[in-house]
C-alpha positions in Angstrom: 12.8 14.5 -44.0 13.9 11.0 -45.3 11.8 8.2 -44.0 13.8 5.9 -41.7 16.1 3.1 -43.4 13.9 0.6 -41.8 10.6 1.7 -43.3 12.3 1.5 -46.7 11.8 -0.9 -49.5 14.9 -3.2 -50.2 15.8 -1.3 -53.5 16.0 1.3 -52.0 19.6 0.6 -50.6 22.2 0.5 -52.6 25.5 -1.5 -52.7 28.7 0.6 -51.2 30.1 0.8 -55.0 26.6 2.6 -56.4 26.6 4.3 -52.8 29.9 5.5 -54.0 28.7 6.5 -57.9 26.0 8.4 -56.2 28.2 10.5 -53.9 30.4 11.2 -56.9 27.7 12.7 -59.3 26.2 14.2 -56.9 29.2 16.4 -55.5 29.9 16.8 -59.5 26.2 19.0 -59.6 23.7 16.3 -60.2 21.0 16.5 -58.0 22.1 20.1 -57.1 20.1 23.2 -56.7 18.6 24.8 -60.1 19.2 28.4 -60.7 15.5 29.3 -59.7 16.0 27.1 -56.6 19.1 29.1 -55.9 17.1 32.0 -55.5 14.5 30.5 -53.1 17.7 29.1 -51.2 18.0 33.0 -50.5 14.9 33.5 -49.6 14.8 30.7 -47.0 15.7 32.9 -44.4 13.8 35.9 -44.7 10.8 33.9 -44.9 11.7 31.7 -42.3 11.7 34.9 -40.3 8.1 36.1 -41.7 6.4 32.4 -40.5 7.2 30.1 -43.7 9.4 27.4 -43.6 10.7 26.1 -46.8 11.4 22.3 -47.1 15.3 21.5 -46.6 16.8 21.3 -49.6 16.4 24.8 -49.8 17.9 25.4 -46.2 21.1 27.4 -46.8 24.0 25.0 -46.4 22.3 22.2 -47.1 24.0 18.8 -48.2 21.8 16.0 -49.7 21.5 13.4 -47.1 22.1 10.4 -49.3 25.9 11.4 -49.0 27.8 9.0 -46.5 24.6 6.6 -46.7 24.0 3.9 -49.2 20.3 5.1 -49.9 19.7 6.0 -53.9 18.7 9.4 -53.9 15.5 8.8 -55.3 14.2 7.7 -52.1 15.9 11.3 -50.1 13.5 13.6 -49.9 15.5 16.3 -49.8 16.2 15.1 -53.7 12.8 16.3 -55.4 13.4 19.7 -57.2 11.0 22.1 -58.0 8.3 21.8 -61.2 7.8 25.6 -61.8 10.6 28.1 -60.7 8.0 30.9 -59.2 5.6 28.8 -57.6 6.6 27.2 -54.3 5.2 25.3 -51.4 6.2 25.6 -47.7 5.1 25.2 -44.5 3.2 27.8 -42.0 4.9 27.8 -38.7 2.2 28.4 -36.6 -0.5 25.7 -37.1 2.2 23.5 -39.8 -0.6 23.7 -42.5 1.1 23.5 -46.2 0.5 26.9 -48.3 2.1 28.0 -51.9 4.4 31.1 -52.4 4.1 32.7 -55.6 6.1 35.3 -57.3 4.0 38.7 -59.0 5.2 41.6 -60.5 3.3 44.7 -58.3 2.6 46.2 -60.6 0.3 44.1 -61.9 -3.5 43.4 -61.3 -3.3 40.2 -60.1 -2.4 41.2 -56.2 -5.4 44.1 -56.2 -8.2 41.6 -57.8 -6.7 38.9 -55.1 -6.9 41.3 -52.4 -10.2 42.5 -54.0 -11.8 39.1 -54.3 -10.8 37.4 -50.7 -11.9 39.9 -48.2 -13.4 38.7 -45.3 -16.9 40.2 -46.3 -16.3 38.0 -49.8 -15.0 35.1 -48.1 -17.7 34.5 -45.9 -19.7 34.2 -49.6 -20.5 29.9 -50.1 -20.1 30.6 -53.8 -16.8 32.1 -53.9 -14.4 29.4 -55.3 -11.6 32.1 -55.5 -8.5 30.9 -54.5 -7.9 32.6 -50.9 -5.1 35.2 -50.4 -3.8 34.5 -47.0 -0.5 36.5 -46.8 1.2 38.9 -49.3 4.9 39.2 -48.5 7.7 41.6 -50.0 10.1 39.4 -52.2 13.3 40.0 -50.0 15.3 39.5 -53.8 13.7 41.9 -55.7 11.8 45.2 -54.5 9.4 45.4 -57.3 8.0 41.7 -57.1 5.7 40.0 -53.9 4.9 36.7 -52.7 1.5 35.8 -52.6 0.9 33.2 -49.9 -2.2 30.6 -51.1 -3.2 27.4 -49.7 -1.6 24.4 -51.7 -3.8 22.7 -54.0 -3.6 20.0 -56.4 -5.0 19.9 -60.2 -8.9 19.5 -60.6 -8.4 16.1 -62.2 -5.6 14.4 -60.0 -6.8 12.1 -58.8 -9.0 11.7 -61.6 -12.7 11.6 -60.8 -14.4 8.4 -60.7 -17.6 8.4 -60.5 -20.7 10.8 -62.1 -22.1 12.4 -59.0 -18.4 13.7 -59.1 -18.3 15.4 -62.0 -21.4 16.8 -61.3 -20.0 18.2 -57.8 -17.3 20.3 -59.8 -19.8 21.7 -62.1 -22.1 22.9 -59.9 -19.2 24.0 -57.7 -17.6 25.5 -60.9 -20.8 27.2 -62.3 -21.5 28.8 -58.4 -17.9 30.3 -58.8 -18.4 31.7 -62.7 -21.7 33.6 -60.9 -20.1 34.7 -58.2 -17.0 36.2 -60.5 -19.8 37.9 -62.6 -21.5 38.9 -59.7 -18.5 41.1 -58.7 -18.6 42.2 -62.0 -15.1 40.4 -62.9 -14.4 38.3 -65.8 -11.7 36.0 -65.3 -10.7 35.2 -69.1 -8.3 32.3 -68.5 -10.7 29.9 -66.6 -8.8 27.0 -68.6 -8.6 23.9 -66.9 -5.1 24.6 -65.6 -6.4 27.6 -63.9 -8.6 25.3 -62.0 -7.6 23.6 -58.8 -8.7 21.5 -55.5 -8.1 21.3 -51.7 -7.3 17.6 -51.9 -6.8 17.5 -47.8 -10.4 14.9 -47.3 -9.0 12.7 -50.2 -5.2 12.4 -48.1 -5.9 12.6 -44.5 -2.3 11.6 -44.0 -1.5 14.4 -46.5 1.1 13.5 -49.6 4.3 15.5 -50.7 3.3 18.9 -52.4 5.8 18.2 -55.9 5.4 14.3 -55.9 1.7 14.4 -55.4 1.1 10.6 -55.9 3.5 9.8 -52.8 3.7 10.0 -49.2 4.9 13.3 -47.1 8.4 11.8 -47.2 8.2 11.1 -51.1 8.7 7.6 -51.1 5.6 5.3 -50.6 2.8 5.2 -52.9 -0.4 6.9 -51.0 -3.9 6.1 -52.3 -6.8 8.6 -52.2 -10.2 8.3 -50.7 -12.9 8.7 -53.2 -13.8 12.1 -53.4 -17.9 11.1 -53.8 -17.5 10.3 -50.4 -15.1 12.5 -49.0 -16.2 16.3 -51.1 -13.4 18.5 -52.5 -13.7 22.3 -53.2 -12.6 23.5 -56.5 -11.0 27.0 -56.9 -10.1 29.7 -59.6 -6.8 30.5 -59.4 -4.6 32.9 -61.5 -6.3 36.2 -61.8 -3.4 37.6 -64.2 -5.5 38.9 -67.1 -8.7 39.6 -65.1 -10.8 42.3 -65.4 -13.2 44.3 -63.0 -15.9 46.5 -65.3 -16.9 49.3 -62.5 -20.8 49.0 -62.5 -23.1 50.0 -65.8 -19.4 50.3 -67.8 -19.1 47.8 -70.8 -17.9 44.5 -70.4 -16.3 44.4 -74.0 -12.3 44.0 -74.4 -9.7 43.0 -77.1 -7.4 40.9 -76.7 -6.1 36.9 -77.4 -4.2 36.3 -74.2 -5.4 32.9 -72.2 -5.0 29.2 -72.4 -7.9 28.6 -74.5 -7.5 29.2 -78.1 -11.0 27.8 -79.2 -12.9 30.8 -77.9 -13.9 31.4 -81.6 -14.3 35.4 -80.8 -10.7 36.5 -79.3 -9.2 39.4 -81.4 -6.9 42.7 -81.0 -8.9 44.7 -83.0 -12.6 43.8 -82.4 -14.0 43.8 -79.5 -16.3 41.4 -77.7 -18.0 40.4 -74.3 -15.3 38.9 -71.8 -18.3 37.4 -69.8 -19.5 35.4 -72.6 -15.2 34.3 -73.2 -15.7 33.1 -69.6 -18.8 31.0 -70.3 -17.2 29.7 -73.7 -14.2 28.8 -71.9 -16.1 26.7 -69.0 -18.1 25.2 -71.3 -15.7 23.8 -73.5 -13.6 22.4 -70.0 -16.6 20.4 -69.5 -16.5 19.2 -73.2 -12.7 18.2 -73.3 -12.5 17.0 -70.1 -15.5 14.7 -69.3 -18.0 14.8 -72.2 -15.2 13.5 -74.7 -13.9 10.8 -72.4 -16.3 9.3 -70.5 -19.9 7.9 -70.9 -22.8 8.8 -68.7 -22.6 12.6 -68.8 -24.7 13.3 -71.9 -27.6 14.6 -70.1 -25.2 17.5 -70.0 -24.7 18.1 -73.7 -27.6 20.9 -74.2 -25.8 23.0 -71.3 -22.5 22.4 -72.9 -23.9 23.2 -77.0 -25.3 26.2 -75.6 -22.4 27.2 -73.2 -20.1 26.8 -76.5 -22.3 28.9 -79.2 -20.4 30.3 -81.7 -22.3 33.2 -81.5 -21.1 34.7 -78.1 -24.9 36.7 -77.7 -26.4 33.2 -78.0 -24.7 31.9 -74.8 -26.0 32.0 -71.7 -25.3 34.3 -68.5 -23.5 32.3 -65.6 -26.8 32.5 -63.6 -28.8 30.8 -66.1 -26.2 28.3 -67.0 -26.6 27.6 -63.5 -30.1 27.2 -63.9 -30.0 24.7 -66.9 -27.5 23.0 -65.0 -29.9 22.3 -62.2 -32.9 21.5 -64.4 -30.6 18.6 -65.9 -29.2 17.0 -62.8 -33.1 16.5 -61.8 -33.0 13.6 -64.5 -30.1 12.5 -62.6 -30.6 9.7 -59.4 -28.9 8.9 -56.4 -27.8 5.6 -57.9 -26.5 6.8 -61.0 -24.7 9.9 -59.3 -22.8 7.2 -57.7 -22.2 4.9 -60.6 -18.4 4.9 -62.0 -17.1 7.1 -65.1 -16.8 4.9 -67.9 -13.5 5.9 -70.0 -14.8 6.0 -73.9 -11.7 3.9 -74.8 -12.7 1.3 -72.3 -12.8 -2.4 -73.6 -15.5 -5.0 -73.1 -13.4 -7.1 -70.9 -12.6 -3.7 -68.7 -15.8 -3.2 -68.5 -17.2 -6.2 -67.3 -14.0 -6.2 -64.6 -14.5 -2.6 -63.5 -18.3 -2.8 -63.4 -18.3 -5.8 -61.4 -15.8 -3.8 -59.2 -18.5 -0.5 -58.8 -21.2 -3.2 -58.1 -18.7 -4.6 -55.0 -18.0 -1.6 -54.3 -21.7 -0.2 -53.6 -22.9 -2.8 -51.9 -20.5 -2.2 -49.4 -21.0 1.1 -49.2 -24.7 0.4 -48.7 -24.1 -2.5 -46.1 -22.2 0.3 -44.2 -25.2 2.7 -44.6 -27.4 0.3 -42.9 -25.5 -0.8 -40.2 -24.7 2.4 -39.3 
């Protein structure tokens, strides 16, 4: 849906002669359907029928809506194409909530270990950060492939965190989840940070669109989000391609170099090693990349992460006493300080007497609040 001509920013009009440039390109294929959109254009129906309602570009016999206007298409909905060609987001008829379709082979693992891993029994578990399976539909296209229907969520790090006591949420959040997975005797082997997401819905009340995340539901207007130390996310594990489950007492040893993180200093094809211990290498070294090496504060949290990252994989801890460390840390941590700002490591003096002076503001608002309330 476009947002009304009214509600628009001046720019966002164009003069008849652009109006007219725009109308030309676009009926000469720009802006057009891709080839993997094409294919979700066939879908539209078949899953229209099954409850899931794709957004209207993909509506077959669609015409972009900028045509016979003098909007730029930018600023059309209807004009944002798709990031990744077998993930897609629509709508649930019934209660209009936002979920993602994805296409799997099945004949792979990845729809038994979701089925597996999301039962209700599993679900009603605090610690499972699995990403729920709420639907699995039959591809209409193609006999051997399915659609697995998940909520939408956004990356772990957009918007990026801001404060300690937030970083500290998705560890512990993240660490509950690895011991859970272990728990069910599963090793996850990809838990990269792109394999890592977040139900974003506290931080966008008003919600935002699902492929421009940074704007509103219509795409055009810049939304801000709350801070997520006051308003909690939950994290999930998604992508469950090259999981395993080890039936109980079996060995948890594989081979193998598949997964996004090539550091894990023990991957081979021919010797085999402990896919748990992958899983705590790989955490381990998320928390590194992503927080230790750029921001200040978080060093408290170096011994878990050394000993998370061992070279030698019999050296590193279980997910239940990383956990544990984990814990033992945060007790040197305060209230005040769990709500002090990240500091980027490439911050400059000026920034940070600006942005500290900003926190400080912040605070004592959030303080005055506290007490009047």
């Amino acid at each position: 849906m476009n947002a009304s001509a009214d509600r628009l920013p001046s720019y966002a009009l164009v003069a008849d002669q652009e109006a007219q440039r725009f109308a030309e390109v676009t009926q000469g294929g720009r802006y057009g359907l891709t080839e993997a959109e094409k294919s979700w254009k066939n879908r539209y129906s078949p899953l229209e029928s099954r409850g899931y309602i794709l957004r209207p570009r993909y509506r077959p016999g669609w015409s972009p809506s900028w045509l016979g206007t003098n909007l730029h298409p930018k600023f059309c909905e209807d004009s944002i194409m798709l990031n990744y060609y077998h993930v897609i987001d629509a709508i649930r008829k019934r209660d209009k909530t936002i979920v993602s379709l994805k296409i799997v082979p099945n004949d792979t693992d990845e729809v038994h270990m979701a089925r597996f891993l999301t039962t209700p029994t599993l679900l009603q578990c605090p610690t499972n950060h699995c990403v729920p399976l709420l639907d699995i539909l039959p591809d209409p296209l193609d006999g051997k492939m399915s659609l697995l229907v998940m909520p939408y969520l956004r990356p772990f790090d957009d918007p990026e965190f801001g404060a300690i006591g937030e970083v500290v949420d998705f560890m512990r959040q993240t660490l509950e989840g690895m011991c859970f997975l272990h728990g069910q005797q599963v090793a996850h082997r990809d838990c990269a940070a792109a394999n890592i997401m977040m139900d974003a819905r506290p931080l966008y009340p008003k919600g935002h669109h699902p492929i421009r995340r940074n704007y509103s539901q219509d795409g055009v207007f810049d939304v801000t989000p709350l801070s997520r130390l006051d308003h909690p996310v939950r994290y999930y594990f998604i992508d469950f391609e090259i999981s395993i489950r080890f039936p109980p007492g079996c060995s948890t040893y594989v081979v193998g170099k598949k997964g996004r993180d090539k550091d894990v200093p023990e991957l081979s094809f021919d010797i085999p090693y402990d896919a748990f211990k992958v899983d705590i290498f790989a955490l381990g070294n998320l928390y590194d990349k992503e927080f230790l090496h750029k921001y200040c504060g978080l060093e408290v949290f170096q011994p878990l992460i050394d000993t998370m990252k061992d070279a030698q994989p019999s050296q590193r801890p279980t997910a239940d006493q990383a956990l544990v460390l984990f814990e033992e840390l945060c007790a040197h941590l305060n209230s005040p300080s769990l709500r002090w700002r990240l500091r980027s490591r490439t911050e400059s003096a000026p920034e940070r007497v600006v942005y500290d002076t900003v926190a400080a503001a912040r605070e004592g608002i959030y303080h005055l609040r506290r007490l009047i309330s």
